[in-house]
C-alpha positions in Angstrom: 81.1 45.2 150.1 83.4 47.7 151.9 82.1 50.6 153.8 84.3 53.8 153.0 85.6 55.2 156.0 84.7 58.7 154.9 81.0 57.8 155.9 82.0 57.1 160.0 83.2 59.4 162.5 86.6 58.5 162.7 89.3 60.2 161.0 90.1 60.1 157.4 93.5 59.7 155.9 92.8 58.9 152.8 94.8 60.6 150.0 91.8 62.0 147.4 93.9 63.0 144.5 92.9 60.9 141.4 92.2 58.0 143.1 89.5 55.5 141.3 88.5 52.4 144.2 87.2 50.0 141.4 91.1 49.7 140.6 92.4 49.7 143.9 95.0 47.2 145.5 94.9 46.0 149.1 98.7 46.3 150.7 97.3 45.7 153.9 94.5 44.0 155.3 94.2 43.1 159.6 91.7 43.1 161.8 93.9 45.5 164.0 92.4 48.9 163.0 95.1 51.1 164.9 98.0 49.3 162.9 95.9 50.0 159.6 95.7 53.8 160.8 99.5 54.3 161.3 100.0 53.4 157.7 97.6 55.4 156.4 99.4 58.2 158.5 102.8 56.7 156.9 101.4 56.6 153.3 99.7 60.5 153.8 103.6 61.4 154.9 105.2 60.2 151.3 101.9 61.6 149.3 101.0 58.5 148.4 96.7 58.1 147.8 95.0 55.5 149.2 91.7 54.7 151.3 90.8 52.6 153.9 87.9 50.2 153.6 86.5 48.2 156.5 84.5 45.2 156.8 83.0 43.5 160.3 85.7 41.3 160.6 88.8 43.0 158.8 90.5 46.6 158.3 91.6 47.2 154.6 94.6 49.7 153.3 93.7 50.3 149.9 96.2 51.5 146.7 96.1 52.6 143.2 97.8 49.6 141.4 100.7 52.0 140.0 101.2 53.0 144.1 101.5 49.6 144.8 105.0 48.4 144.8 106.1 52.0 146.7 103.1 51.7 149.1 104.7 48.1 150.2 108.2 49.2 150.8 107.1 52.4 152.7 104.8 50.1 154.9 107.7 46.8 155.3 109.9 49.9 156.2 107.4 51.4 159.0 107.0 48.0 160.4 110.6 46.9 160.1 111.0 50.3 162.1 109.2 49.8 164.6 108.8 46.1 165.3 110.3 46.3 169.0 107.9 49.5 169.7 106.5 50.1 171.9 108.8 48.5 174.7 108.3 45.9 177.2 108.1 47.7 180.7 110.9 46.8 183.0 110.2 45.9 186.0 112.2 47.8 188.9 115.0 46.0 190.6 113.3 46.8 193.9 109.8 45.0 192.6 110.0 42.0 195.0 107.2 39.8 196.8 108.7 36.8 198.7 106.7 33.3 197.8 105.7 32.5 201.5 104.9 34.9 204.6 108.1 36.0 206.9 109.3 33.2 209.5 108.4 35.8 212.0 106.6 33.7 214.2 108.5 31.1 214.1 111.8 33.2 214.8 110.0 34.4 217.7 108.3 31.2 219.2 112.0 29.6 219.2 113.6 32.3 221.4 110.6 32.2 223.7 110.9 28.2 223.8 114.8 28.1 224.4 114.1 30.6 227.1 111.4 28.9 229.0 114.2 25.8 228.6 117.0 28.1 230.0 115.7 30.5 232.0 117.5 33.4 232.7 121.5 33.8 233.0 122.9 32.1 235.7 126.5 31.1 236.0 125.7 27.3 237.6 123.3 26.6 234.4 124.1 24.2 232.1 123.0 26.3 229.1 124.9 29.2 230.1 128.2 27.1 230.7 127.4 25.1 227.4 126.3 27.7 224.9 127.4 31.5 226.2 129.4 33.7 224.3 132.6 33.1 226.0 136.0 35.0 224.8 138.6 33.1 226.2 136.8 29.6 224.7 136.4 31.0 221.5 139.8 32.4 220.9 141.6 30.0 223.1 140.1 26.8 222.3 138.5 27.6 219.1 134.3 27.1 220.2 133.2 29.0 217.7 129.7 27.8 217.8 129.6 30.0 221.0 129.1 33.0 218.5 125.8 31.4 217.4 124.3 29.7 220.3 124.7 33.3 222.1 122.4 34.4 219.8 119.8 32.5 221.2 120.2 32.9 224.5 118.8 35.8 226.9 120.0 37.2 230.3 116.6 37.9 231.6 112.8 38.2 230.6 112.5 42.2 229.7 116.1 41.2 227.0 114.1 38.5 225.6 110.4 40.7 224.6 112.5 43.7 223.7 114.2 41.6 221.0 111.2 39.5 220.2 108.8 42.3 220.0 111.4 45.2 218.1 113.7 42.3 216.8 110.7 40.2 214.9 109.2 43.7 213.9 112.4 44.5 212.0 113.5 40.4 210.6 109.5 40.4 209.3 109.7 43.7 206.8 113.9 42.6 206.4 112.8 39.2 204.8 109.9 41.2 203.0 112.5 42.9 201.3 115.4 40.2 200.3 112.8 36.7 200.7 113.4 34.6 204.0 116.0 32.5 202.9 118.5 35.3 202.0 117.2 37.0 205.3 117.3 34.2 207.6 121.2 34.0 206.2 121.9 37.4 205.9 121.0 38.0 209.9 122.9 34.7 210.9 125.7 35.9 209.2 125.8 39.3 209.8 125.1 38.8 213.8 127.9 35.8 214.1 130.7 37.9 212.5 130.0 41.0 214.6 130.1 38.7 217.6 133.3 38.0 216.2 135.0 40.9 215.6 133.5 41.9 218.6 135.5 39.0 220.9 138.5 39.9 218.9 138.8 43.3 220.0 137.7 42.8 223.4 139.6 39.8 224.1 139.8 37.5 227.1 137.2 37.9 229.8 134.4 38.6 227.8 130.8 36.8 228.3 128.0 37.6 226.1 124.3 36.5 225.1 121.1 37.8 223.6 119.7 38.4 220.4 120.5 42.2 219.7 123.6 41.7 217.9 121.1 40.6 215.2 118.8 43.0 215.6 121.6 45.8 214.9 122.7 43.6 212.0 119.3 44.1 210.5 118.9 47.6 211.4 122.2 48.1 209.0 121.0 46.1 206.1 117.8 47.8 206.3 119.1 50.4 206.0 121.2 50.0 203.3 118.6 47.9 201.1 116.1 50.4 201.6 118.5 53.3 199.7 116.5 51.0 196.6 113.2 52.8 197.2 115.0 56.8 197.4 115.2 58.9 195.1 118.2 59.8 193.6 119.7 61.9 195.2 123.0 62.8 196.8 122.1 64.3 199.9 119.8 61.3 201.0 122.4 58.6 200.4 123.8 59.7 203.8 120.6 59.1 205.8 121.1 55.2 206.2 124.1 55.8 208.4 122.3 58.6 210.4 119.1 56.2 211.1 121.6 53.9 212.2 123.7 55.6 214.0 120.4 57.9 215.7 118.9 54.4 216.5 122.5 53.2 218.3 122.3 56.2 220.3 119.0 55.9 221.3 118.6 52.1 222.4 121.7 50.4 221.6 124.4 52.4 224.4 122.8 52.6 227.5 122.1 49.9 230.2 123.5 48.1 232.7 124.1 45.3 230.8 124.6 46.6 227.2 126.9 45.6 224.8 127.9 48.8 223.2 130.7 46.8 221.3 127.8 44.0 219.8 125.3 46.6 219.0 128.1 48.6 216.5 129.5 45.7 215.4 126.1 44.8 214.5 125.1 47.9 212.7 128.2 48.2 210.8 128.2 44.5 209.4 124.6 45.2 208.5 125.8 47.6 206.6 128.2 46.0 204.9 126.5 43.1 203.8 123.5 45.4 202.9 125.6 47.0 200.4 126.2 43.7 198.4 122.6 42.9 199.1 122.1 45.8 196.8 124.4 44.6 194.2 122.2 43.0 190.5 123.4 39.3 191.4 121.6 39.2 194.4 118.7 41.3 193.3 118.5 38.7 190.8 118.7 35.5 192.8 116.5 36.5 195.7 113.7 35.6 193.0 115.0 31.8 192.8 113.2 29.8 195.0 116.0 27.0 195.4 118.6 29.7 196.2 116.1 30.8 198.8 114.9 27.2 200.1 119.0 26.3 200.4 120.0 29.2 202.1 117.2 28.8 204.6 117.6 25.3 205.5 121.5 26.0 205.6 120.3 28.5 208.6 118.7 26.4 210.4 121.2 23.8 210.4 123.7 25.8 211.1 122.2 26.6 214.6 120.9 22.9 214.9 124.5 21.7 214.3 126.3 24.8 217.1 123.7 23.8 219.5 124.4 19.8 218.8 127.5 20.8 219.5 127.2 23.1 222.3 125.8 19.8 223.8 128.3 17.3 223.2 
């Protein structure tokens, strides 16, 4: 037996003009109610009559026989219509959550270890000598692995917490942002060409340690990457290079043994490798994990292998 929907509370769309249901044909039967619904709204559009009947397990869209052929191509046509509808949501470019926790810690407990090792800067020390920044033995006789080891060395104990502490701060919500892999890179990279371009421009006589160079680096691409979660609009695309340049100001260009040159180095190859951070490939690819995994354990060789090195 089928139960008329004109006896429930929900909405009728039937079509009552000279409609017998002892003659009816069923064009559509599914246990999906709403579908049943929108082609009773679709039928009610051409004028075509029809009912709908119902039973506990099914939904049934009901037709004079003569409405049948017409009834059918008006509801293939609905469907046909509408088959991709409604869309699949999209999920935002900037919808990202890394596999495993930041490397902060670990970041942090090597720079403290090396430096218990080291100790602070001392000119007779063989780590100094050994691993430096040094102008005139990277330009002269090509040691570039000075431009990474200097990374990981400190000048004193107050150099070493205010990286650690502000650095590991920044590298923690950086890697939240582009996965730990593309961030460990991204810093290593950043940070060794600004040392770089930094020797280049200063040349000979030039000694240089500490980890800031990388904490500027990250500053920029944080600033970049983080245009991703603005709103559009013009105005506000200038405030990453006013946090940068504010921050700059305020703790990277003062201090008796600052390295203005480093520091803006820093911030501006931040910013320009934040920029193709931003670009779809590497949106894309941060959510590989083996584009990740190999990026990260190319970092960490790469120091490994200056510091091997260094040693020789």
């Amino acid at each position: 037996m089928f139960m008329d929907d004109s006896n429930s509370n929900r909405p009728n769309f039937s079509q009552k003009a000279d409609f017998h249901s002892e003659n009816s044909e069923t064009v559509l039967a599914t246990d999906q109610e709403h579908e049943v619904m929108s082609c009773s709204l679709v039928l009610s559009s051409v004028g075509i009559s029809h009912r709908v009947s119902q039973t506990p397990e099914k939904t049934f869209l009901q037709v004079s026989p003569e409405n049948l052929h017409a009834a059918k191509f008006q509801i293939q046509a609905y469907l046909y219509e509408n088959r991709n509808w409604p869309p699949k949501p999209i999920a935002p470019a900037n919808k990202f959550t890394p596999l495993l926790q930041p490397p902060t810690l670990l970041l942090i407990g090597c720079l403290a270890l090396l430096y218990s090792v080291t100790g602070p800067w001392s000119a007779h020390s063989f780590w100094f000598i050994q691993g430096a920044g040094d102008a005139e033995a990277i330009l002269q006789n090509g040691e570039y692995y000075r431009l990474i080891t200097a990374l990981t060395l400190h000048a004193d104990t107050v150099h070493l917490l205010g990286n650690c502490l502000f650095g590991g701060f920044l590298f923690h919500f950086f890697c939240k942002l582009t996965g730990n892999g593309l961030g460990l890179f991204s810093m290593l990279f950043t940070a060794t060409l600004a040392n770089y371009i930094n020797v280049a421009l200063h040349g000979s006589n030039h000694l240089f340690v500490g980890f800031s160079t990388a904490v500027f680096a990250i500053i920029g691409m944080l600033t970049m990457v983080s245009r991703e979660y603005r709103a559009d609009k013009r105005y506000l695309q200038v405030l990453p290079f006013m946090t940068g340049a504010a921050l700059l100001a305020m703790i990277g260009s003062s201090g008796e043994r600052t390295d203005l040159g480093a520091h803006l180095f820093g911030l501006c190859c931040g910013m320009t490798w934040g920029w193709f951070l931003c670009r779809p490939v590497l949106l894309r690819l941060r959510q590989s994990i083996l584009f990740q995994t190999i990026l990260f354990c190319s970092s960490v060789i790469i120091i490994f292998s200056a510091w091997k090195i260094a040693l020789m």
